[in-house]
C-alpha positions as CSV (number, residue, x, y, z in Angstrom):
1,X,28.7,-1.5,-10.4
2,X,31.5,0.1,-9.2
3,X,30.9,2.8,-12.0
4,X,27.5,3.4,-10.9
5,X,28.9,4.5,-7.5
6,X,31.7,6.5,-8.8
7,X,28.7,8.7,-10.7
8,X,26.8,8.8,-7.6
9,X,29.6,9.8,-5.5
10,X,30.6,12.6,-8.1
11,X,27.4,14.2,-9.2
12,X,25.1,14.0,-6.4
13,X,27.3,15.2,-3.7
14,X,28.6,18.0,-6.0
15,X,25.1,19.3,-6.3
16,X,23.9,18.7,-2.8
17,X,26.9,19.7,-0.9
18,X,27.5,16.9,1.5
19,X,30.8,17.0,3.1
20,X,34.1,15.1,2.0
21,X,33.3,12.6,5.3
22,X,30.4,11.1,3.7
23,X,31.7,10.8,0.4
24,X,32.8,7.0,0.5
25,X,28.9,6.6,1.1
26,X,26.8,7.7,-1.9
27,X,24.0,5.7,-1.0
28,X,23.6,7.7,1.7
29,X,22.3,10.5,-0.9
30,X,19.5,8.4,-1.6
31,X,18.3,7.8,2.1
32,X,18.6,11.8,2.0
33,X,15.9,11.8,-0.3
34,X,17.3,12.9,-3.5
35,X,16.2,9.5,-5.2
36,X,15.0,11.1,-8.7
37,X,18.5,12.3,-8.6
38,X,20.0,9.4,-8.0
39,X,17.9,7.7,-10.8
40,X,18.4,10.5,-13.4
41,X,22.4,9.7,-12.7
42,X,22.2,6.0,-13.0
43,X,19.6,6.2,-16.3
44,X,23.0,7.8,-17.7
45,X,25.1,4.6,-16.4
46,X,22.8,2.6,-17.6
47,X,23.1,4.0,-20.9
48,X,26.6,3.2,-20.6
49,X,26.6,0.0,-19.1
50,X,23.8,-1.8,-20.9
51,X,24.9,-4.9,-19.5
52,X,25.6,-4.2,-15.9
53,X,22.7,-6.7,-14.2
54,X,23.4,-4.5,-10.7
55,X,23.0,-1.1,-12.2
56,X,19.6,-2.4,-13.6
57,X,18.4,-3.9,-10.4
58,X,19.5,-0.7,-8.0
59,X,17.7,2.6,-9.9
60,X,14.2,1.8,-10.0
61,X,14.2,-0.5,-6.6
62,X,15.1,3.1,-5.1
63,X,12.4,4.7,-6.4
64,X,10.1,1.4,-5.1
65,X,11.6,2.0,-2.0
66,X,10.6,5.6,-1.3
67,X,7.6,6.3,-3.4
68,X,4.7,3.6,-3.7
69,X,5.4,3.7,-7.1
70,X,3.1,1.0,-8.0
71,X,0.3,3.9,-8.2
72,X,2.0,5.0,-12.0
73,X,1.5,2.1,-13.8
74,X,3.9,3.9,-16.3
75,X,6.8,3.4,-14.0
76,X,5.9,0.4,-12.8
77,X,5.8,-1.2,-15.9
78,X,9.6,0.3,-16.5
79,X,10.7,-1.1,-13.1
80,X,9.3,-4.9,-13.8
81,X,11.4,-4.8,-17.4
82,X,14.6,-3.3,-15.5
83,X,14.2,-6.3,-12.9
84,X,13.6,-8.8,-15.5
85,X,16.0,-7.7,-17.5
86,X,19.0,-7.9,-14.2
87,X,17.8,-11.5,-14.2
88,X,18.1,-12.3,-17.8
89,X,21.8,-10.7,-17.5
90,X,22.6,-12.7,-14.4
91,X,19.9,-15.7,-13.5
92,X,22.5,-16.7,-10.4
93,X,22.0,-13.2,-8.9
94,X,19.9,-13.7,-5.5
95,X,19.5,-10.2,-5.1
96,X,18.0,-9.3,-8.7
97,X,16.0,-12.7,-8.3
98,X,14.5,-11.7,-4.5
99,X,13.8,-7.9,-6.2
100,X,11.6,-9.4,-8.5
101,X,10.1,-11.8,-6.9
102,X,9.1,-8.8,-4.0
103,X,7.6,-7.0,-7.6
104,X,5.4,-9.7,-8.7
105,X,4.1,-10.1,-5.0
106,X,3.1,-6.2,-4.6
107,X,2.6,-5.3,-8.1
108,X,-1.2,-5.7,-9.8
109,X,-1.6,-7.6,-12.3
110,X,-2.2,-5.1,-14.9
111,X,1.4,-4.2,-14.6
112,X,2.5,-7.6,-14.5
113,X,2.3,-8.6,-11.1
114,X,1.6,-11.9,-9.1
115,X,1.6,-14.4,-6.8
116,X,2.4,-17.5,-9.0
117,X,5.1,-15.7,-10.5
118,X,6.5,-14.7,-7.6
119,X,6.3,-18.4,-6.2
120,X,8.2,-19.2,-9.3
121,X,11.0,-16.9,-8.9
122,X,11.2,-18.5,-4.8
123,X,11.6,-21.9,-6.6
124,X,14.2,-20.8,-8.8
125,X,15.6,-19.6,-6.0
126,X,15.7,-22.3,-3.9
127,X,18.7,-23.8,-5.7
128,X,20.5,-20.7,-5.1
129,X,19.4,-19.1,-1.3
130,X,17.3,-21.4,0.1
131,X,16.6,-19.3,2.9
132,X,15.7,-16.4,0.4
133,X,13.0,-18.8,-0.8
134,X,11.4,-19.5,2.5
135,X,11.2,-16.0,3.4
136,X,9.5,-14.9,-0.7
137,X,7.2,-18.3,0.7
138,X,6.2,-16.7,3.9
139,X,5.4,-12.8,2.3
140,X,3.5,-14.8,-0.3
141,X,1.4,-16.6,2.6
142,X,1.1,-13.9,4.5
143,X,-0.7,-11.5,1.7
144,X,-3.0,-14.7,1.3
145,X,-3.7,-14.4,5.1
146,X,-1.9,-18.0,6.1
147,X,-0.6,-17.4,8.7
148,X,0.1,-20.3,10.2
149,X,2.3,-21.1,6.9
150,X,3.6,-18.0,6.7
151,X,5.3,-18.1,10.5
152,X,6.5,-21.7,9.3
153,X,8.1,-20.4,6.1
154,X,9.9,-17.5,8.3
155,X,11.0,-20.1,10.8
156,X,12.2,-22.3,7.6
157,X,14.4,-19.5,6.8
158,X,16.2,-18.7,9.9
159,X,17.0,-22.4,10.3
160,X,18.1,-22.5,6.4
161,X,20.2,-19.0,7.1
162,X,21.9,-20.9,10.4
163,X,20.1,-18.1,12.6
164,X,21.2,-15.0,10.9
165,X,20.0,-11.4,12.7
166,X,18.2,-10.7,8.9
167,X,16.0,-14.0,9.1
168,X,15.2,-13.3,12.6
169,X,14.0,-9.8,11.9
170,X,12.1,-11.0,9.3
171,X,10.1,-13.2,11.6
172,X,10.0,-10.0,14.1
173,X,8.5,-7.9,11.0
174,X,6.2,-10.6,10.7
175,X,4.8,-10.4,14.5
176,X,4.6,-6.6,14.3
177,X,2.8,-6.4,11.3
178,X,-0.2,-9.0,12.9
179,X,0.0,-7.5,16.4
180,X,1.8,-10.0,18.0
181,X,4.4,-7.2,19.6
182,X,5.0,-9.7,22.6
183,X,6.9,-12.1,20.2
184,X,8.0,-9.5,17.9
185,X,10.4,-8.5,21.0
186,X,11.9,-11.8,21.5
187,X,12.3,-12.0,18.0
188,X,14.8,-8.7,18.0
189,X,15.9,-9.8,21.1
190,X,17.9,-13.0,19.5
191,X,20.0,-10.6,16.9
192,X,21.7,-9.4,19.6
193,X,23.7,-12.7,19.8
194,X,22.9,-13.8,15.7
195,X,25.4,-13.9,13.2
196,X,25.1,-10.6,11.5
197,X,25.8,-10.4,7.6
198,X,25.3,-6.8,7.1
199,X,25.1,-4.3,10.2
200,X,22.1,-2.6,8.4
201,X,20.1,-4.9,10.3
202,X,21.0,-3.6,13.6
203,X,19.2,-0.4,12.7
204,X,16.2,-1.9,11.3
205,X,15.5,-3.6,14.1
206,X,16.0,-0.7,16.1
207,X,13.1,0.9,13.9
208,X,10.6,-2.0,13.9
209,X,10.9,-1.5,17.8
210,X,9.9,2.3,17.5
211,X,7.2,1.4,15.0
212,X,5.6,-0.7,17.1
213,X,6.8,1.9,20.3
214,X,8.2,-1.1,22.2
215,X,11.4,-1.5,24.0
216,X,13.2,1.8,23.2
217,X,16.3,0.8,25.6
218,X,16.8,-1.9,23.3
219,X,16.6,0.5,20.1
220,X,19.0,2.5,21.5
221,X,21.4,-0.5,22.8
222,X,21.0,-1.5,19.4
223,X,21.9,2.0,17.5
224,X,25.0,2.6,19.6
225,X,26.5,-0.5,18.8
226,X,25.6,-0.3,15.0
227,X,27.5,3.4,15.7
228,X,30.4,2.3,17.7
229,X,30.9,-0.3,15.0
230,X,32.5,1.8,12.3
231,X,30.9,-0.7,9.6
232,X,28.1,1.5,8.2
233,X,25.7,0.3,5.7
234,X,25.1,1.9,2.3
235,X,22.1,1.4,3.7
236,X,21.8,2.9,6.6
237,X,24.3,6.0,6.7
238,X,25.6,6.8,10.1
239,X,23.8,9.9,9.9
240,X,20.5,8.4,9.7
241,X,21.6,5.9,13.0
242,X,22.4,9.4,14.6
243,X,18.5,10.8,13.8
244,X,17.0,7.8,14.6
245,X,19.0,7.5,18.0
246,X,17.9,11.0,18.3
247,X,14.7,10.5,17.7
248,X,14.4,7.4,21.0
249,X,16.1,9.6,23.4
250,X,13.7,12.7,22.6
251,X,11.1,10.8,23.3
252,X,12.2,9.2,26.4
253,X,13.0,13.3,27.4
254,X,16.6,12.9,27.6
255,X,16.5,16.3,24.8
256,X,20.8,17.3,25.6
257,X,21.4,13.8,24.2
258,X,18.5,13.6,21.6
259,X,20.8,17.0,20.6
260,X,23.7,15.2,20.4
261,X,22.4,13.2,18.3
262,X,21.0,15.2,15.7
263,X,24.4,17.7,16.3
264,X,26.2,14.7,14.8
265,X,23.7,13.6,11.8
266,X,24.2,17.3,10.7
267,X,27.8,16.9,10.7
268,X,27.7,13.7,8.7
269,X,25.1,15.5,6.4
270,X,24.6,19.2,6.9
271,X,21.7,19.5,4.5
272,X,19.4,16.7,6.5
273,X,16.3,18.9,7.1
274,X,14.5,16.4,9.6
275,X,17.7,16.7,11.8
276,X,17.6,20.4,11.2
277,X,13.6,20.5,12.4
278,X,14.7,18.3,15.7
279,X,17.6,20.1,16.6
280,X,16.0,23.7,16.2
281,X,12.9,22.1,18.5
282,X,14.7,20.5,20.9
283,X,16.6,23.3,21.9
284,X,13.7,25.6,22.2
């Protein structure tokens, strides 16, 4: 996978101009929105690397991620075959196993989606992230409206993940999305003291709570420390923690620090337009 990077790295921030600073985080391209891009790069890695399982999992779960691609039946075809095809290459991969179990769940069945298949990838994975299985259990009951099982499967897999921050927000996710904002916010309220396994989670729980326009002084607590840390996430590039931080303190009227905030996500990423937008009308 490491070559996959190195081509991101290279190429994208070449033609979009982001400064040297963010160049150990090409991700952070992608989260910029430049995902067909990012996918025209990797197709070429891919053509290089036909057996890299990662580099077959990571192009077209991009494009899931920001599109709703599972309205071209085209491309969603393509993206079941590039999943399968990471777990043919590497059956013990969790990650390429969870990707497609998440495809068979959301994808129709014309394009090769379902929820038996996708209950057969969480047994496989059972044997390999137990928790992982729990949680494909509970999205699977919750699409079939259980959700009495589905809160038991999410509760499965924090005890099965010894308590982790991700299985906890999980279960918050959960609450939001059936209105139950009360326990959604205890739910983020244990990650605070959770074992953390990637700090990305500190910033999506930070957004669940301004989804559901709850707690913002606990979004904010939560975005400083994923900031102070120094640990970004390919996932969540500083600059984006800076926008979104900018974003909570705008809307609690504090707009000098909601412009220190999207001062600094420009600096990180000078062609960010949605920081451009804020800062321009915050300073009006």
């Amino acid at each position: 996978m490491q070559l996959a990077r190195t081509i991101l790295t290279t190429a994208l921030l070449a033609a979009f101009g982001y400064t040297a600073g963010a160049a150990d985080n090409a991700p952070a391209l992608l989260a910029a929105g430049r995902v067909d891009d990012a996918i025209n790069t990797l197709r070429l890695e891919l053509s290089q690397t036909p057996n890299d399982a990662q580099a077959h999992n990571l192009p077209y779960g991009e494009k899931a991620d920001a599109s709703s691609f599972f309205t071209a039946a085209g491309l969603a075809k393509k993206v079941r075959t590039e999943f399968e095809r990471a777990v043919e290459l590497d059956p013990k991969n969790v990650d390429a196993r969870t990707d497609l179990a998440e495809f068979y769940l959301e994808a129709p069945g014309i394009v090769g989606g379902g929820q038996d298949k996708a209950r057969a990838q969480a047994a496989k994975l059972a044997v390999l992230d137990d928790a992982k299985a729990h949680w494909i259990n509970g999205r699977i009951a919750e699409k079939k409206k259980d959700l009495t099982i589905a809160e038991q499967e999410y509760r499965a897999a924090i005890r099965a993940d010894n308590g982790s921050a991700d299985s906890w927000l999980n279960l918050a996710s959960f609450y939001r999305h059936t209105g139950r904002l009360n326990d959604m916010e205890k739910a983020i309220d244990q990650i605070s003291a959770a074992p953390i396994k990637a700090s990305v989670v500190l910033v999506d729980a930070a957004e669940t709570l301004v989804r559901a326009g709850r707690n913002f002084p606990l979004a904010v607590q939560l975005l400083r420390r994923y900031i102070a840390s120094g640990s970004p996430s390919e996932d969540a590039p500083t600059f984006k923690a800076h926008y979104l931080l900018g974003t909570i303190l705008e809307k609690q009227g504090d707009k000098p620090g909601a412009a220190q905030q999207y001062s600094a996500a420009l600096t990180l990423a000078r062609n960010f337009s949605r920081a451009k937008d804020a800062l321009n009308r915050v300073n009006r």
